[in-house]
GUTI-860341 format. One record per atom (N, C-alpha, C, O): residue number from 1; residue in one letter; atom name; x, y, z. Coordinates in nm, 3 decimals. Atoms other than C-alpha are relative to their C-alpha. Layout:
BEGIN
NODE | n | res | atom | c1 | c2 | c3
NODE | NUM | A | CA | X | Y | Z;
...
! end
This chain:
BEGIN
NODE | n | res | atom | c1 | c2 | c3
NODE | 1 | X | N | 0.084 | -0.118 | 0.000;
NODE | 1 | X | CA | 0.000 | 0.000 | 0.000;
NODE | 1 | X | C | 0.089 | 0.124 | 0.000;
NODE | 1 | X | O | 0.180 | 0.123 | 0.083;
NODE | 2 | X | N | -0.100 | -0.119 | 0.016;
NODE | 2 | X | CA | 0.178 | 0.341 | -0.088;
NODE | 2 | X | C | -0.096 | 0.105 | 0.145;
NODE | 2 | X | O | -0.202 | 0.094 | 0.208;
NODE | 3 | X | N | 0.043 | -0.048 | -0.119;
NODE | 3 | X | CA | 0.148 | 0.580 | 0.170;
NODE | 3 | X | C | -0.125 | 0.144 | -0.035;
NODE | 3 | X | O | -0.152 | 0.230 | 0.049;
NODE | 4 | X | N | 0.074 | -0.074 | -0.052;
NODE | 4 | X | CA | -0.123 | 0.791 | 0.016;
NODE | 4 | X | C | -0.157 | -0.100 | -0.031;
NODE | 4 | X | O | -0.266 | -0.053 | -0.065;
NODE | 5 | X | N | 0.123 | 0.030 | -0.028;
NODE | 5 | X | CA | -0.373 | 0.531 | 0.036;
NODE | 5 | X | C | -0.037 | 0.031 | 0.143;
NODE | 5 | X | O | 0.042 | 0.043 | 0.237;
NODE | 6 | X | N | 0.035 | 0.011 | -0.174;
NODE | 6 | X | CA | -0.570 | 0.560 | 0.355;
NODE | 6 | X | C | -0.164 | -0.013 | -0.013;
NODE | 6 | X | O | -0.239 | 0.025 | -0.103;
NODE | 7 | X | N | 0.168 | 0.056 | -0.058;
NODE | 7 | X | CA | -0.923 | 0.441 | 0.491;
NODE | 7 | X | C | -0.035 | -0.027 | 0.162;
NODE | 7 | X | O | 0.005 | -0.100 | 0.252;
NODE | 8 | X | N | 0.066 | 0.021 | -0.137;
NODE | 8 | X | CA | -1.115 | 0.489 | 0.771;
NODE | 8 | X | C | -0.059 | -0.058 | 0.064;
NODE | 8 | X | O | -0.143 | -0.118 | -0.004;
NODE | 9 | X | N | 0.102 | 0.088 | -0.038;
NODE | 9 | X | CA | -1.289 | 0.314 | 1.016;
NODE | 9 | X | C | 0.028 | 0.034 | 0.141;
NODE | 9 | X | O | 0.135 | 0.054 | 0.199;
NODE | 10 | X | N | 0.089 | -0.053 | -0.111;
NODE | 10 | X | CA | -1.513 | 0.403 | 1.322;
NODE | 10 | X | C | 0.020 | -0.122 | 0.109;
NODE | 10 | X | O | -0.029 | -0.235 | 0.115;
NODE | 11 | X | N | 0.044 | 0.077 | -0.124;
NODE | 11 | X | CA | -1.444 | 0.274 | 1.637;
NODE | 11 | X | C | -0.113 | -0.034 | 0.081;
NODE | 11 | X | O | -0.184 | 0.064 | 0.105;
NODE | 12 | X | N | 0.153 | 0.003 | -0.080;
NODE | 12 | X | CA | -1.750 | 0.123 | 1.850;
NODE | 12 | X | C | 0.003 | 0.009 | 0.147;
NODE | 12 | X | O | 0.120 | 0.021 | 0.185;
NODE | 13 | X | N | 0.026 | 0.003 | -0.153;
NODE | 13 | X | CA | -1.839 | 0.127 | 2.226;
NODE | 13 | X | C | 0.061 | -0.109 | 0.049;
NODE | 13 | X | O | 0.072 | -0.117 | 0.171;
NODE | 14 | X | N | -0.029 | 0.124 | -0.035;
NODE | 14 | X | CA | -1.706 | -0.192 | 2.241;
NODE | 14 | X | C | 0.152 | 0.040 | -0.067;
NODE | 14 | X | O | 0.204 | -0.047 | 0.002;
NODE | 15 | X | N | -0.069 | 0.020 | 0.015;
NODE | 15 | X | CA | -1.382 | -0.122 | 2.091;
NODE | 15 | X | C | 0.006 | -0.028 | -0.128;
NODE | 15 | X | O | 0.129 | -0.024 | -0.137;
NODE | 16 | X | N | -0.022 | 0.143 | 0.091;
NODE | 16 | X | CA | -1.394 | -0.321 | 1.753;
NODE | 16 | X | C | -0.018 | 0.124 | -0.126;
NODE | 16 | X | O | -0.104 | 0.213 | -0.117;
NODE | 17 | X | N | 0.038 | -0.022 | 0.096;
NODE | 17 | X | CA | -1.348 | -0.187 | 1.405;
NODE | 17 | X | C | 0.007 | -0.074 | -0.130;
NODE | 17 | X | O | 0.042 | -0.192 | -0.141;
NODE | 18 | X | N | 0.000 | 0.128 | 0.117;
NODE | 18 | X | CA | -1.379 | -0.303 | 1.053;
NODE | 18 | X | C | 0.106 | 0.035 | -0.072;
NODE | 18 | X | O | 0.159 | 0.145 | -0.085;
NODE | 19 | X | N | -0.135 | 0.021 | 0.112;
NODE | 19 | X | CA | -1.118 | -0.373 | 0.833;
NODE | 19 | X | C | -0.073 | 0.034 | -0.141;
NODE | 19 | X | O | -0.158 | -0.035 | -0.198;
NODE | 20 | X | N | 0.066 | -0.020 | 0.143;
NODE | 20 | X | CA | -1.205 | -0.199 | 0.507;
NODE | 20 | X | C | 0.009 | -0.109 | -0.084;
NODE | 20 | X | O | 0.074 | -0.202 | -0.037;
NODE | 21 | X | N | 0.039 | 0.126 | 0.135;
NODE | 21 | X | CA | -1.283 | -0.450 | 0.176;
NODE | 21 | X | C | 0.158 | 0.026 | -0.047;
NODE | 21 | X | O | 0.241 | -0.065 | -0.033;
NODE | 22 | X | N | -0.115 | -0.016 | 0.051;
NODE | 22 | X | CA | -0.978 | -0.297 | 0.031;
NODE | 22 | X | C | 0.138 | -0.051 | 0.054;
NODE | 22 | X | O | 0.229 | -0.091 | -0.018;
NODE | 23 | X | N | -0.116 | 0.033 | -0.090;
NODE | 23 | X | CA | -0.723 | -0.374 | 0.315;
NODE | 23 | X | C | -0.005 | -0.133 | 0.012;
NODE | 23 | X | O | 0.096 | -0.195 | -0.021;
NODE | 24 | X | N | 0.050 | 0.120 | 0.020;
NODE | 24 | X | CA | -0.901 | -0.704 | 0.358;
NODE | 24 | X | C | 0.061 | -0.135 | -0.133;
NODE | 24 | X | O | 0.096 | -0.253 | -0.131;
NODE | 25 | X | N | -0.038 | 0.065 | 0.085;
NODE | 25 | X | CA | -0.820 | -0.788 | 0.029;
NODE | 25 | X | C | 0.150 | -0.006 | -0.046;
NODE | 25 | X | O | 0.201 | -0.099 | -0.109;
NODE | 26 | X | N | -0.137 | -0.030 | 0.023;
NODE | 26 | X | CA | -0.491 | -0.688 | -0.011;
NODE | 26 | X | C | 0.112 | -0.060 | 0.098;
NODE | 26 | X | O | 0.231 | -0.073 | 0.070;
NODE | 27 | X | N | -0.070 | 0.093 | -0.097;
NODE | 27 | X | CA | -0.367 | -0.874 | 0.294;
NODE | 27 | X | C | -0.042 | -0.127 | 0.003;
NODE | 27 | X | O | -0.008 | -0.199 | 0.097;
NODE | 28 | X | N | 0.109 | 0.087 | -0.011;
NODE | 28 | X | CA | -0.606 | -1.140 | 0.198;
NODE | 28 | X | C | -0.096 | -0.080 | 0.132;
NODE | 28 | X | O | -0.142 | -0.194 | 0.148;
NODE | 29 | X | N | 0.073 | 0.043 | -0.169;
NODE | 29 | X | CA | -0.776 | -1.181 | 0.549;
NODE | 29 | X | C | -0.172 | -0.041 | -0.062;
NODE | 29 | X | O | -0.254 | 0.016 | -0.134;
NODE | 30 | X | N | 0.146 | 0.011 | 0.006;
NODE | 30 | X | CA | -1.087 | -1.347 | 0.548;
NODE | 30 | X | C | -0.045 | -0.054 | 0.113;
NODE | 30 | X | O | 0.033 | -0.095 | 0.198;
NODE | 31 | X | N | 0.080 | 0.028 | -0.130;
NODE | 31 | X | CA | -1.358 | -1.435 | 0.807;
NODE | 31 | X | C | 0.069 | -0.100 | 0.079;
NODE | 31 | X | O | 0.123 | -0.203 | 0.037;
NODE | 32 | X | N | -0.041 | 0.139 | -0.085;
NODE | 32 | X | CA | -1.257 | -1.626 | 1.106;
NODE | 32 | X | C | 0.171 | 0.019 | 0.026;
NODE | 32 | X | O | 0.232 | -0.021 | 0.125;
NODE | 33 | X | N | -0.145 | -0.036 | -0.056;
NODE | 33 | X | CA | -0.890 | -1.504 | 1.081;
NODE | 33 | X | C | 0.038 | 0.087 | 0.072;
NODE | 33 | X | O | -0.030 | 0.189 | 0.086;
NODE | 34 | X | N | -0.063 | -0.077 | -0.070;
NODE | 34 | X | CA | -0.650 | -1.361 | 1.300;
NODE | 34 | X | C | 0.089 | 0.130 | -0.061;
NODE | 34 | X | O | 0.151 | 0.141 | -0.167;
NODE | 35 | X | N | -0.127 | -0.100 | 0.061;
NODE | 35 | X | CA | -0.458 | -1.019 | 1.309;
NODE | 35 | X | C | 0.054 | 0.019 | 0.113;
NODE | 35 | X | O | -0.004 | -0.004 | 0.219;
NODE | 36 | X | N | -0.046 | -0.045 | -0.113;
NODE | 36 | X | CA | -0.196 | -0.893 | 1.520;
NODE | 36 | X | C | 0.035 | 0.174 | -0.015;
NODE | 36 | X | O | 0.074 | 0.209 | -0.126;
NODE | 37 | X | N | -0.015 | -0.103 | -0.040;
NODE | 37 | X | CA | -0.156 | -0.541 | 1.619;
NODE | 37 | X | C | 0.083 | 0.047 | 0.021;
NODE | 37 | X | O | 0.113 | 0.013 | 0.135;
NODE | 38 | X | N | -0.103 | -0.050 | -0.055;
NODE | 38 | X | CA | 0.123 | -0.355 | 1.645;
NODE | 38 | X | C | -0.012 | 0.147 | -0.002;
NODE | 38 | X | O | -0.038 | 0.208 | -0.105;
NODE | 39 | X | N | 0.039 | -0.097 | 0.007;
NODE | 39 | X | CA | 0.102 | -0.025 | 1.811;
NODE | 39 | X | C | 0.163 | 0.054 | -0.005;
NODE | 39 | X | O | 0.272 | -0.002 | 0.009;
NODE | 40 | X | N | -0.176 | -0.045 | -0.064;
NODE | 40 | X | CA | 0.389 | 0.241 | 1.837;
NODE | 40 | X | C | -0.053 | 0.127 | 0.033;
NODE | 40 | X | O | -0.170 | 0.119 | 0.068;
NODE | 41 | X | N | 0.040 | -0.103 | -0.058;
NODE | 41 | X | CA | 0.356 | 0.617 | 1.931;
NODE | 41 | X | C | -0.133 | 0.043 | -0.026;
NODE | 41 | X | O | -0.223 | 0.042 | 0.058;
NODE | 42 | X | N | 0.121 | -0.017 | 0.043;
NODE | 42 | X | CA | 0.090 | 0.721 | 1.723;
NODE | 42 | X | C | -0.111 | -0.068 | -0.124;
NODE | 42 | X | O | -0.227 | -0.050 | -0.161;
NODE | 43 | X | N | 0.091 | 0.083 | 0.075;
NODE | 43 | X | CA | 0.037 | 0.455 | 1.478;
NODE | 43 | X | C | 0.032 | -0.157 | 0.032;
NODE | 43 | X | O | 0.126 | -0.222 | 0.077;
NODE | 44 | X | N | 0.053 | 0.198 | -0.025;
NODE | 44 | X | CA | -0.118 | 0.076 | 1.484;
NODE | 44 | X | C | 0.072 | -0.071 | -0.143;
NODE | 44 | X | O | 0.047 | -0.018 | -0.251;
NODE | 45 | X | N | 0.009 | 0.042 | 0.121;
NODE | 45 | X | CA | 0.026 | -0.148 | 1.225;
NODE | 45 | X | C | -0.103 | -0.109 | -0.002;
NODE | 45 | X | O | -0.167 | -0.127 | 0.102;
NODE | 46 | X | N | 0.105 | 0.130 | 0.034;
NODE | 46 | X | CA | -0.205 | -0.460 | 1.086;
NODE | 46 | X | C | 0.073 | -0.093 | -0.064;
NODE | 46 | X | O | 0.139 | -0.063 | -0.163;
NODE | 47 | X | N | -0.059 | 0.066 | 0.073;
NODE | 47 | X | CA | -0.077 | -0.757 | 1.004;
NODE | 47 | X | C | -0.076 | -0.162 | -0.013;
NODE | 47 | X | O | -0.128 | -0.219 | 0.084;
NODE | 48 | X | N | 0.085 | 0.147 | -0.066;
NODE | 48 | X | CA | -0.232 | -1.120 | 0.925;
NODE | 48 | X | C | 0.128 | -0.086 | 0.142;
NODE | 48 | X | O | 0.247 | -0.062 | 0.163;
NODE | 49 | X | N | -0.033 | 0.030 | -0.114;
NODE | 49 | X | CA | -0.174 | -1.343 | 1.258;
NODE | 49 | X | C | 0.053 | -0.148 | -0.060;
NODE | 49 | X | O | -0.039 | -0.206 | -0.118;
NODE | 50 | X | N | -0.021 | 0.154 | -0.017;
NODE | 50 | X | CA | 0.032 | -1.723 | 1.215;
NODE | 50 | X | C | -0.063 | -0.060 | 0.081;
NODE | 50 | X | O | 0.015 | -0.085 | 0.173;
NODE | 51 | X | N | 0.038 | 0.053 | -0.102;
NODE | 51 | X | CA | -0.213 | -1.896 | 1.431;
NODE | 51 | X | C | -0.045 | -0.139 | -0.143;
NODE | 51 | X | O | -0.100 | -0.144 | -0.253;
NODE | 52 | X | N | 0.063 | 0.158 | 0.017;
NODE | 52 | X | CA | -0.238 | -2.303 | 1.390;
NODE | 52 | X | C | -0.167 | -0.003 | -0.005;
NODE | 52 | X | O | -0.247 | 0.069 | 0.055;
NODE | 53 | X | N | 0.154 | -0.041 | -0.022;
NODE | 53 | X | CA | -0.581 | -2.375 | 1.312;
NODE | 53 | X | C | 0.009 | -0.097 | 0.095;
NODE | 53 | X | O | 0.105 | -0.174 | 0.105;
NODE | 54 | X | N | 0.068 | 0.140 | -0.065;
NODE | 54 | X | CA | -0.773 | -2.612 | 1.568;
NODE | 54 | X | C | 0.040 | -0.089 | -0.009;
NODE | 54 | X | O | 0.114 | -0.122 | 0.083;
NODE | 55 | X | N | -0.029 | 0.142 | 0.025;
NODE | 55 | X | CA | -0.727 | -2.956 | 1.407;
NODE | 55 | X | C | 0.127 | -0.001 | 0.049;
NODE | 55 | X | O | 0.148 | -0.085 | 0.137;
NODE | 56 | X | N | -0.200 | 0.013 | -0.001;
NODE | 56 | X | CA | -0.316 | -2.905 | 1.427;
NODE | 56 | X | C | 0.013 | -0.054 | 0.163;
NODE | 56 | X | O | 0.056 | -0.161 | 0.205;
NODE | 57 | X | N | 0.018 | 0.025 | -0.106;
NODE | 57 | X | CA | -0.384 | -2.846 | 1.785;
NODE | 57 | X | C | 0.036 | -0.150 | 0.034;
NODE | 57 | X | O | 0.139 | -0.210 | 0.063;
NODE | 58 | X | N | 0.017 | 0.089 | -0.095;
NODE | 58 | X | CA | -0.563 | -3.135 | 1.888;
NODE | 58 | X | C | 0.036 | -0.096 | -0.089;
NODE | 58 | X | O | -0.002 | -0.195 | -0.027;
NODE | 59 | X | N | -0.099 | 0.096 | 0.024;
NODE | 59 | X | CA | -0.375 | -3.375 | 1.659;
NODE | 59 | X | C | 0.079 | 0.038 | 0.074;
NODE | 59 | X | O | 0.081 | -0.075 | 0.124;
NODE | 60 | X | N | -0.128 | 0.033 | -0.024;
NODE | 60 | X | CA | -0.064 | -3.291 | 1.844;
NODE | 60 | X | C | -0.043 | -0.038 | 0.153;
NODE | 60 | X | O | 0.042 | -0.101 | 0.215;
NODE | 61 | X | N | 0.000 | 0.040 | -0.081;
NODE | 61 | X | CA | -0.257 | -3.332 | 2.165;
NODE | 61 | X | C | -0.056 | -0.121 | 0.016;
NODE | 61 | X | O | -0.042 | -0.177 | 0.125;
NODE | 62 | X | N | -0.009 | 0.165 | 0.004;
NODE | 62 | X | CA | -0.373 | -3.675 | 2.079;
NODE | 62 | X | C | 0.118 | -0.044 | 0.004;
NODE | 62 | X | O | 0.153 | -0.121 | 0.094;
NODE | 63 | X | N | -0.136 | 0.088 | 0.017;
NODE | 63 | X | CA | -0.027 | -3.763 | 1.962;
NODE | 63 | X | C | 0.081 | -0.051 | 0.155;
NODE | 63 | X | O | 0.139 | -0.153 | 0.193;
NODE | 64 | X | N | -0.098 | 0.014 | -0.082;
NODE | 64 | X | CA | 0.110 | -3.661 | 2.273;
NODE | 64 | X | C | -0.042 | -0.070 | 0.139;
NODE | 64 | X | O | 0.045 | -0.103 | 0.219;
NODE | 65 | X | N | 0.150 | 0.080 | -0.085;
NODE | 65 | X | CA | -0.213 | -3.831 | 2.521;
NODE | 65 | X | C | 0.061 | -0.181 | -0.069;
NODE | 65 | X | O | 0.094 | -0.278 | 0.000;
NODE | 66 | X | N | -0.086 | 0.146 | 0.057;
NODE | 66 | X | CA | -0.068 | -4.153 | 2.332;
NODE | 66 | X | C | 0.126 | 0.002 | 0.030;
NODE | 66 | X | O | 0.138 | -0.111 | 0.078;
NODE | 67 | X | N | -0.122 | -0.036 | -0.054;
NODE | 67 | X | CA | 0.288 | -4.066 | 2.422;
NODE | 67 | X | C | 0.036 | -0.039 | 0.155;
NODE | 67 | X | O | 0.119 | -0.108 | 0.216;
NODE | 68 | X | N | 0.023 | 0.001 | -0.186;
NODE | 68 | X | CA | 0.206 | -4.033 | 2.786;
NODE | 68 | X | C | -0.070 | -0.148 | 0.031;
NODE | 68 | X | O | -0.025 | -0.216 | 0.124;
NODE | 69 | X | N | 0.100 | 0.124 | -0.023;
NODE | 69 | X | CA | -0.031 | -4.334 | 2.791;
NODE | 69 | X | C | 0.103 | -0.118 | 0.013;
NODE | 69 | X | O | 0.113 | -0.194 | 0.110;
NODE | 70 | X | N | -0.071 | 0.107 | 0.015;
NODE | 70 | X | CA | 0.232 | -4.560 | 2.655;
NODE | 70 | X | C | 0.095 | 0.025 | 0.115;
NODE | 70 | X | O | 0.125 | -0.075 | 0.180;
NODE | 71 | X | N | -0.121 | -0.049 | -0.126;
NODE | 71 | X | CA | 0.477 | -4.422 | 2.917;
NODE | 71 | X | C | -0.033 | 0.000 | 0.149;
NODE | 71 | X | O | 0.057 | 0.030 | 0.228;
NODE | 72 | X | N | 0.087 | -0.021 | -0.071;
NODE | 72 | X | CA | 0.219 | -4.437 | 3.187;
NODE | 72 | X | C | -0.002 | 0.117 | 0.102;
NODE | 72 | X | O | -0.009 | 0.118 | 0.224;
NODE | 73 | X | N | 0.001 | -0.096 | -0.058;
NODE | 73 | X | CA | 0.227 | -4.123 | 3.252;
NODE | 73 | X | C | -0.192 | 0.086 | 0.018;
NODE | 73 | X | O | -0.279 | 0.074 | -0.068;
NODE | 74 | X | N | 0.135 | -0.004 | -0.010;
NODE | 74 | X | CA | -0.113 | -3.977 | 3.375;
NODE | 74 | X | C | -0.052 | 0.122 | 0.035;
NODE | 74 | X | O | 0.026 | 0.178 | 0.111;
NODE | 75 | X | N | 0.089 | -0.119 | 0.001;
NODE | 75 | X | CA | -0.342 | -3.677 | 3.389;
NODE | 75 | X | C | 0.074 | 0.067 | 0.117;
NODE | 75 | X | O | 0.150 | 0.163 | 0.105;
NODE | 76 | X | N | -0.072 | -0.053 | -0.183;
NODE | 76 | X | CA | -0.225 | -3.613 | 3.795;
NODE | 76 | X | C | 0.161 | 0.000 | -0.021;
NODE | 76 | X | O | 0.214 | 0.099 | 0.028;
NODE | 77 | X | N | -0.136 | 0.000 | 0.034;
NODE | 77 | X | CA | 0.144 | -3.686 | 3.690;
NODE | 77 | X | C | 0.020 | 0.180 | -0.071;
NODE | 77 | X | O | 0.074 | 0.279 | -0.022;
NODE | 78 | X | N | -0.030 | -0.116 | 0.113;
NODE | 78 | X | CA | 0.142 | -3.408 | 3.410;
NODE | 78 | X | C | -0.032 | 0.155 | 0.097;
NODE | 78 | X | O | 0.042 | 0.253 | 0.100;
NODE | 79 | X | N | 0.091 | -0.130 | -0.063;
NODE | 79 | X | CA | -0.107 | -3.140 | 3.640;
NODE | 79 | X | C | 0.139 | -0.001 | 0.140;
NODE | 79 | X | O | 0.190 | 0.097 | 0.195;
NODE | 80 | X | N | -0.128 | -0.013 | -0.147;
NODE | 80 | X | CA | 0.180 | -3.231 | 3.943;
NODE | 80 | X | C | 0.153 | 0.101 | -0.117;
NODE | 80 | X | O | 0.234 | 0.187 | -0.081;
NODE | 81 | X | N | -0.121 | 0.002 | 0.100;
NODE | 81 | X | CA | 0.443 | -3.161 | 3.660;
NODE | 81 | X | C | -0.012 | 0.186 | 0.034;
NODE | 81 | X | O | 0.056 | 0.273 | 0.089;
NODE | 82 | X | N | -0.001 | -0.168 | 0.030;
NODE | 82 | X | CA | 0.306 | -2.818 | 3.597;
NODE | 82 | X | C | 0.000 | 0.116 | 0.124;
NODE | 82 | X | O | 0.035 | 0.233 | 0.115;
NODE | 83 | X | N | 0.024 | -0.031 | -0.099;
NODE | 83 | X | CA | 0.231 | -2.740 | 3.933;
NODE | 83 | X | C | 0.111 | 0.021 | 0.057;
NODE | 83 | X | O | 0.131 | 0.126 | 0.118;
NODE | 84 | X | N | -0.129 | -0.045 | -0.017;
NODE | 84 | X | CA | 0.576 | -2.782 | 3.995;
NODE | 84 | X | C | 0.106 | 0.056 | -0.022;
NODE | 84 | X | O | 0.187 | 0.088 | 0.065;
NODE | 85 | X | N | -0.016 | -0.097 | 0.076;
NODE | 85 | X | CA | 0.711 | -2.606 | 3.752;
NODE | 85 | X | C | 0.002 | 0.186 | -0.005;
NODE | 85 | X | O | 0.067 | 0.282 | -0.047;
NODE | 86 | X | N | 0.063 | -0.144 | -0.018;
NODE | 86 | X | CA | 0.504 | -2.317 | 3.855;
NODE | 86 | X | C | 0.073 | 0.061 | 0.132;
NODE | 86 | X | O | 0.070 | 0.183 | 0.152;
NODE | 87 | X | N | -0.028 | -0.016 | -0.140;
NODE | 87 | X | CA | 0.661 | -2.316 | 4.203;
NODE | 87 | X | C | 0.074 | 0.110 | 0.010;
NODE | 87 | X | O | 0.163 | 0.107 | -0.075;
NODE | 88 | X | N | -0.139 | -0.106 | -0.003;
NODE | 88 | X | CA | 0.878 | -1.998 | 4.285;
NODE | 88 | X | C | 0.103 | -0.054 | 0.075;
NODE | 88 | X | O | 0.209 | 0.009 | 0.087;
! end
């Protein structure tokens, strides 16, 4: 985008605005995707977000629920794990 495009958009009570059609398309964002935000003094940049979808997820947390299983490692094992972990 050269710097004398520009487009506006109305913040709501809630915070939330829209991503013009034009910007939309040009970053190709479509419904359901992520962006990340980057602010700095007085301007926000937009950028699309790398987020895994879902499925990736919970394939890797099956894989790894099979991992543990075979190892007999167990729900209370893992939650002690983290718990300890967390400890200062």
């Amino acid at each position: 985008m050269s710097d004398q495009e520009r487009y506006v958009s109305k913040v709501t009570a809630k915070g939330q605005v829209t991503i013009p059609k034009e910007v939309r398309q040009r970053l190709g964002l479509e419904e359901g995707e992520y962006v990340v935000w980057t602010p700095t003094e007085e301007r926000a940049t937009l950028e699309r977000a790398a987020v895994a979808p879902t499925g990736d997820f919970e394939e890797l947390a099956d894989r790894l629920a099979e991992r543990f299983a075979d190892r007999g490692i167990t729900r209370d094992d893992v939650e002690d794990a983290i718990r300890w972990a967390r400890e200062p």
